[in-house]
Each structure stands twice: as structure tokens, then as C-alpha cells.
C-alpha positions in Angstrom: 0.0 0.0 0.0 1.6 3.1 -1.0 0.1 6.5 1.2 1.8 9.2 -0.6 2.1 9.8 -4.4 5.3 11.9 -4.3 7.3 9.0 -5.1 6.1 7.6 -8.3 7.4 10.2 -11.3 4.2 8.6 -13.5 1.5 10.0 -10.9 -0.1 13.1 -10.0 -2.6 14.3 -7.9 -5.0 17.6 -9.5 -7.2 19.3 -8.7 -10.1 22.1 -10.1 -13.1 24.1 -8.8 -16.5 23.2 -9.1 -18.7 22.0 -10.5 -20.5 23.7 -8.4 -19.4 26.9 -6.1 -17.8 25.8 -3.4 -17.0 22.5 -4.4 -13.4 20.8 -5.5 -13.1 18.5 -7.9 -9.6 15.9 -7.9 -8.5 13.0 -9.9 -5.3 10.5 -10.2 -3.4 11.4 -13.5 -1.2 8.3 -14.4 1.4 8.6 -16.9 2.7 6.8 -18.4 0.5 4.0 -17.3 2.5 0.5 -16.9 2.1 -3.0 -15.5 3.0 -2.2 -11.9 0.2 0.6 -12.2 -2.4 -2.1 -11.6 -4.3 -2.4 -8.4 -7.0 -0.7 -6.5 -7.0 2.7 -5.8 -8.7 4.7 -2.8 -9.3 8.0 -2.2 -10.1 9.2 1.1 -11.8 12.8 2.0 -13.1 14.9 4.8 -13.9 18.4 5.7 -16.6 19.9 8.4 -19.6 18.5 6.8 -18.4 14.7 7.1 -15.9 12.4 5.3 -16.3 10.4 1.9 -14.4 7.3 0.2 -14.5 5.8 -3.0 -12.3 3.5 -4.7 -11.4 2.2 -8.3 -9.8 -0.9 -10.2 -6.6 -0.4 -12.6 -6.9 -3.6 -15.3 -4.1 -3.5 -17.4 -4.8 -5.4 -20.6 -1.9 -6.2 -23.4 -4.5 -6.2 -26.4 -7.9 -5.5 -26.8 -9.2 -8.8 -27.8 -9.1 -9.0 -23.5 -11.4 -6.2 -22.8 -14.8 -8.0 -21.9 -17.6 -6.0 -24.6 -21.4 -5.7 -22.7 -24.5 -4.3 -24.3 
């Protein structure tokens, strides 16, 4: 589990206003993206109105005959 970002030269943390006034928007910018990339990702926040968490998958294909299609 790796807590800060600062050490990988392939990731950074941004961030925006809005959407709405008031509000922050932030995202993982990964790149170049590689093998050892893959894994599950977390992102922990909190301010005076309470505390949110969400998390996402990194799948790293070699061709995209392995990408699953769904309709």
C-alpha cells in the first residue's frame, strides 16, 4: 500500500473548482501507465460536513481482444 504519491514520477494528484461553487473536484493522472500501475485505488476525503471514500480498479490489458464487450 503506498500512502503518498510523491514518489512515483508517473503520478499526480489535480485538482479544479466546481462543478458547483464551493466545491473541489480531484483526480489520479497516471502517466505513463505500466504493469505495476495495476491495483485498486482509494481515495479518502473529509472536511466539516463529514468524510467520503470511494475506490477504483486499474486492469491492465496487453491487447484489446481481452477487454470484456457488454450491451
Amino acid at each position: 500500500m503506498e500512502l503518498l504519491p510523491g514518489d512515483r514520477e508517473n503520478l499526480a494528484i489535480q485538482t479544479r473548482g466546481g462543478p458547483e461553487k464551493h466545491e473541489v473536484t480531484g483526480w489520479v493522472l497516471i502517466s505513463p501507465l505500466s504493469k505495476e500501475d495495476a491495483g485498486e485505488y482509494e481515495c479518502h476525503a473529509s472536511n466539516a460536513k463529514g468524510e467520503a471514500t470511494a475506490s477504483a480498479k486499474i486492469h491492465i490489458v496487453e491487447t484489446l481482444h481481452e477487454i470484456a464487450l457488454t450491451k
